[in-house]
C-alpha positions, -999 to 999 in steps of 0.1 A, spaced: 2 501 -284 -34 491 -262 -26 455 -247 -36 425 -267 -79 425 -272 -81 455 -257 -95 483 -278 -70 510 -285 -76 544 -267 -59 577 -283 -23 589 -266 -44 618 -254 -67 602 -235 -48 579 -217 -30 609 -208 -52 626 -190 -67 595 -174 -32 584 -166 -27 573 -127 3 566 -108 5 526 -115 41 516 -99 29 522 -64 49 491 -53 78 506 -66 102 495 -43 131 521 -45 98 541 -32 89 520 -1 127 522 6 130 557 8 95 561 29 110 531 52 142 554 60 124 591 65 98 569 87 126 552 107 136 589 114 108 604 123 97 571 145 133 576 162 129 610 167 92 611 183 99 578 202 131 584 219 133 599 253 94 602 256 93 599 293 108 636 299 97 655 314 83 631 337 55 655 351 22 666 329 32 700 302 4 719 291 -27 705 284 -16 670 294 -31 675 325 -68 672 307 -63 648 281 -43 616 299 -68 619 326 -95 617 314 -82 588 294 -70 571 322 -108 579 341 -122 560 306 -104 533 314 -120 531 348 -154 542 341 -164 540 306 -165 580 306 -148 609 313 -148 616 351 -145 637 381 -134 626 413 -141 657 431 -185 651 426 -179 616 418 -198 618 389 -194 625 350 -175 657 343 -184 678 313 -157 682 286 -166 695 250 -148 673 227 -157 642 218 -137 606 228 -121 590 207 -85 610 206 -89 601 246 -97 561 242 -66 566 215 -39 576 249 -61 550 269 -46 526 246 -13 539 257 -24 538 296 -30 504 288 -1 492 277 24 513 299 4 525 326 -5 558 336 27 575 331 41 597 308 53 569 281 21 550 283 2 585 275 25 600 249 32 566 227 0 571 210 3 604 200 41 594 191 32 569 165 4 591 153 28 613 145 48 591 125 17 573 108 14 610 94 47 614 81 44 575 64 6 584 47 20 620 42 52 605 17 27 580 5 4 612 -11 33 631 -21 45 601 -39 12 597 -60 3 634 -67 36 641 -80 50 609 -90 81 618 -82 103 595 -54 127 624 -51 93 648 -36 84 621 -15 108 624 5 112 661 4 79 659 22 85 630 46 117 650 55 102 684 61 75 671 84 96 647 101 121 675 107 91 703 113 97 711 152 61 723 155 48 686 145 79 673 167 65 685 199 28 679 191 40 642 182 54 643 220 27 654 236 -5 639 254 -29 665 233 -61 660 208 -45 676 177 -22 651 162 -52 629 163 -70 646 139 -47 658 116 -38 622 110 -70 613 104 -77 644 77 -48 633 60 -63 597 62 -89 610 49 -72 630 21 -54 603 10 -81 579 8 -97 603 -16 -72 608 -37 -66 568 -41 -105 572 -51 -101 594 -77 -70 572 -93 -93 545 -90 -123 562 -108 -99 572 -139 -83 540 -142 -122 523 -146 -130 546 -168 -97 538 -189 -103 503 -186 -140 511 -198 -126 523 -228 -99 499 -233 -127 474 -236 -148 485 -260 -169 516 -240 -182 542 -269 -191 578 -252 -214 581 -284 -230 546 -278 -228 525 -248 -241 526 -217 -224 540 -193 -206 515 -166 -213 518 -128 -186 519 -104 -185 512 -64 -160 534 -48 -147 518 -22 -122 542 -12 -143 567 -10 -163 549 18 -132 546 33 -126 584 38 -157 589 49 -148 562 77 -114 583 85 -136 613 85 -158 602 107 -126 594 132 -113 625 126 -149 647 143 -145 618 169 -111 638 177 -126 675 173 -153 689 157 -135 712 135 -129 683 112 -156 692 95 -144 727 83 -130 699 56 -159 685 48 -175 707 18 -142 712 1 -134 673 0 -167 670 -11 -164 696 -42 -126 679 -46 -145 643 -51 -171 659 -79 -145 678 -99 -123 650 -96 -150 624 -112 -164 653 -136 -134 660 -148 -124 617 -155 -158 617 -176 -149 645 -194 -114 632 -204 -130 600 -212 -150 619 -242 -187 619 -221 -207 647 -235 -226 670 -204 -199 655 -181 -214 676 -152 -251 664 -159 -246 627 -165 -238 612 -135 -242 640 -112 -270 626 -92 -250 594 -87 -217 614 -73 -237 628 -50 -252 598 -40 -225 579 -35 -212 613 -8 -244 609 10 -235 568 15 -198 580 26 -210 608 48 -237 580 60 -206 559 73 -191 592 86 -221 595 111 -218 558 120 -182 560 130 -185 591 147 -215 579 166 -193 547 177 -169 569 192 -190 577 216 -199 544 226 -188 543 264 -208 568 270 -239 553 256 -233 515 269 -232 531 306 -258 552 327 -229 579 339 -218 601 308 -228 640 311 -262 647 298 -266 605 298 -307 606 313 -308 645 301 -343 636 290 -357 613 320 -339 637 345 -359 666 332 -396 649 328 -397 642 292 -397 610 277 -369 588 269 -374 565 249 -348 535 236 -325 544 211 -337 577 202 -335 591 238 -299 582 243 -295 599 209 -318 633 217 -297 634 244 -264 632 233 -275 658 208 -288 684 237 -249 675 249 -238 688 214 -257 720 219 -244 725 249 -204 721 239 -207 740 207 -226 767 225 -194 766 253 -171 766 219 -188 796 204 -189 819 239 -147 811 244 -130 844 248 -112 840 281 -76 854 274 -48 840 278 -10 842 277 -5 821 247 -34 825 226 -28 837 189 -44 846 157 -45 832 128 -26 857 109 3 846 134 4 816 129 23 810 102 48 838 112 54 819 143 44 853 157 33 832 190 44 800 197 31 782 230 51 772 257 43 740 272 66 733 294 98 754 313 124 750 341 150 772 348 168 748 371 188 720 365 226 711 353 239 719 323 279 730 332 269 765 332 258 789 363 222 792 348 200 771 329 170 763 307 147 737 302 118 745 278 94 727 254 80 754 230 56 743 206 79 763 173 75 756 141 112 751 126 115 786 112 135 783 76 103 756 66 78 778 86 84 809 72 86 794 33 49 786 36 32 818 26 55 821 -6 46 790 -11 8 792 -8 15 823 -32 34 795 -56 5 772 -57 -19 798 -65 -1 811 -93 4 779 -108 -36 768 -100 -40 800 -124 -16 793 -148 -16 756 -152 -52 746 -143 -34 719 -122 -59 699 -103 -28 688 -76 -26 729 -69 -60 726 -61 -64 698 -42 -39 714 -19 -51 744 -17 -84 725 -4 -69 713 26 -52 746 29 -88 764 29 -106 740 53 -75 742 75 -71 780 79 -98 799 70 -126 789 88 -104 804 122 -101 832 102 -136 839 103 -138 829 142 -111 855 149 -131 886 134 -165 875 141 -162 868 179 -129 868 189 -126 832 198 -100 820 216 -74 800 199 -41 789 194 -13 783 171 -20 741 171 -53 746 158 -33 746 123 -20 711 127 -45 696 104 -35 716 78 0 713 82 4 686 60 -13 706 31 14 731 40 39 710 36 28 698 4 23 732 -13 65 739 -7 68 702 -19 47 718 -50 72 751 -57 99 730 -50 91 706 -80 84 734 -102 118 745 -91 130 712 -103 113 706 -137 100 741 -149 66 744 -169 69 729 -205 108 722 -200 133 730 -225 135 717 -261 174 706 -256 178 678 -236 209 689 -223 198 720 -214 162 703 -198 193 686 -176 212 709 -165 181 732 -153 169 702 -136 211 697 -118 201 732 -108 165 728 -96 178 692 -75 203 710 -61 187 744 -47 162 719 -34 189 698 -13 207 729 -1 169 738 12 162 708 27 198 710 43 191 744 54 158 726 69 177 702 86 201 723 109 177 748 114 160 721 131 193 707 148 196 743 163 163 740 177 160 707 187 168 713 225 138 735 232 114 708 207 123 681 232 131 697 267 169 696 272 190 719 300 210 740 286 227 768 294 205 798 298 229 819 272 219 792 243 185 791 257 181 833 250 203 828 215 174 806 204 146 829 210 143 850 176 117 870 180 124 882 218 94 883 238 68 866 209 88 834 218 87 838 254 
């Protein structure tokens, strides 16, 4: 029955404009209080090892520590600004670190640590309102708090975890906006709103703005944030289309249209903004790269739009350093690798040290844990097949992030041979996640159910309990691994045991 004075809307209806409302469930928090614990224990614990930089640590902490000092990145061989091609604000993020613990390995890995775990809390948070389901919640927290590729970027002084927390930020934020937009449009209805009739209401969506804030943090990181950009963008107009149609609108697409994208232009507006204030030590201070580009070369400079001409000419210059990158190297991949683990990195190895046996290993290697790694693909196969079959807008909201995520490197690999490496995927990561989270609920309650209830039951016992014994599986694989995700000595026998792929892992 519709509440007291509210007009009654049809079963159907409120249906398909039904939202997750029991967000405060608390049964909910508790479960994403425990999986975060984890994953805050895990990333946090033993942090300072190895005490020297690993991998691209020696860039990153650096020049944090040199913004600190001089508003900018630096170089103290010229004594002057040194030229780096991503943009700031993942390195003010491990100055905050620097700050509080110095310049040493805790002060610069903390921030990437709780990073890390910020994902894992936002990622259960997402899971938990696209499939309503407290049981997949955690499925997901678990499998990217025990993912040893997200492990080892969560302990490590590098750019990446930065932005994919702030795509999934960003993700999430969206998809609070589209609960928000059906459950107006319900309420519309609810009191007294007639498609046939009325006038149609006008709605400010907050939480959109609010992605296009995290979006604009996450280009401050990396510029290949915006590979998301035009799928989010299509996710936010088939998302409101789609609420006006199920709230009976005739030319859903038309009416409206003009204001949806509107209201993308004010949240890319604020995207510009942000990212523009991430690079505010370098335009409160005469030193950054490219700073006077203008008044150093005889053309004019004038206030404002100078400093901004001439942070654009810097743009030029780092995407045109981006787009010429085909140096070679040991450990670069291809996409098509990726999620084979067909080339993990090594970022860090010593083969001295005790361990109780006459040789030794200490290694960090940047691995995905395999049993969860190599489930993605079927998965992605899953989701498509049930984006097909179902028409289920959660199949293709992940297979958005999926998209902006891997494809465009894809194209990057065949068209110039860029180099790149296997953490380029992190951002989508969480997408990949989600889409086993996906099969695995359609493991657990099949398409249109049974008509018995005891029979819907025990095919749902089933379903639970070939998910547990995967997430179990999960869970020691990543046990087995967990030495070479953290840097541990061991013996140089377990050391080779672990390597699964011979010399791709080496």
């Amino acid at each position: 029955m519709a509440p007291f004075g509210k007009r009654r809307v049809p079963d159907a209806v409120r249906r398909r404009l039904s939202t997750l409302d029991n967000w405060l469930n608390p049964y909910s928090w508790l479960v994403t209080a425990v999986i975060v614990a984890i994953a805050a224990i895990l990333r946090l614990v033993g942090l300072s090892k190895p005490k020297v930089l690993v991998f691209d640590e020696v860039y990153y902490p650096t020049d944090a520590w040199d913004m600190l000092h001089h508003g900018v990145e630096w170089d103290e061989r010229t004594n002057g600004p040194a030229y780096v091609v991503h943009p700031p604000l993942g390195k003010w993020l491990i100055a905050l670190g620097e700050m509080a613990f110095g310049n040493t390995p805790v002060g610069w890995r903390v921030p990437t640590a709780v990073a890390g775990t910020l994902m894992v809390l936002i990622l259960i948070r997402v899971a938990y309102r696209m499939f309503r389901s407290i049981v997949l919640a955690g499925v997901a927290g678990l499998l990217m708090t025990l993912d040893g590729f997200h492990l080892v970027l969560s302990r490590t002084s590098l750019l990446d975890i930065f932005l994919g927390l702030f795509i999934l930020a960003t993700f999430a934020a969206l998809l609070i906006d589209r609960d928000a937009y059906r459950r107006r449009w319900l309420r519309a209805l609810e009191n007294g709103f007639d498609p046939e009739t009325s006038r149609l209401p006008h709605f400010v969506p907050w939480w959109l703005f609010v992605g296009g804030v995290m979006f604009g943090l996450a280009c401050g990181v990396k510029w290949s944030a915006l590979f998301f950009a035009p799928l989010f963008a299509l996710l936010v107009v088939a998302w409101r289309v789609g609420a006006r149609r199920s709230a009976g609108i005739r030319r859903p697409i038309a009416v409206r249209l003009l204001g949806d994208l509107g209201w993308l232009v004010v949240s890319f507006t604020l995207t510009v903004i942000f990212y523009l204030a991430t690079w505010t030590g370098w335009f409160v201070t005469n030193s950054g790269y490219f700073r006077h580009y203008r008044e150093a070369n005889g053309m004019s400079e004038p206030p404002i739009l100078g400093a901004l001409l001439n942070l654009a000419h810097y743009h030029h210059q780092a995407y045109t350093f981006h787009s010429g990158l085909t140096d070679k190297h040991p450990y670069q991949s291809w996409p098509w690798q990726w999620l084979l683990l067909g080339r993990p990195v090594a970022f860090h190895w010593n083969g001295t040290g005790s361990c109780g046996a006459s040789s030794c290993a200490t290694e960090i290697l940047l691995l995905g844990t395999p049993i969860l790694w190599w489930s993605f693909l079927p998965a992605i196969g899953a989701l498509i097949w049930f984006g097909v079959a179902r028409r289920d807008w959660r199949a293709y909201a992940i297979g958005a992030g999926l998209a902006g995520g891997l494809l465009p490197w894809f194209y990057y690999a065949v068209a110039d041979s860029r180099t790149m490496f296997v953490f380029y995927v992190l951002p989508a990561l969480p997408f990949l996640i989600l889409a086993v989270t996906y099969a695995l609920g359609a493991i657990m309650t099949p398409p249109g159910g049974i008509e018995s209830g005891e029979r819907r039951s025990d095919r749902q016992l089933v379903g639970t309990v070939i998910v547990g014994a995967f997430v179990a599986i999960v869970a020691l694989c990543f046990a087995y691994f967990y030495p070479i995700f953290v840097g541990e000595t061991i013996p140089y026998q377990s050391w080779q045991a672990r390597m699964w792929l011979g010399s791709r892992w080496i």
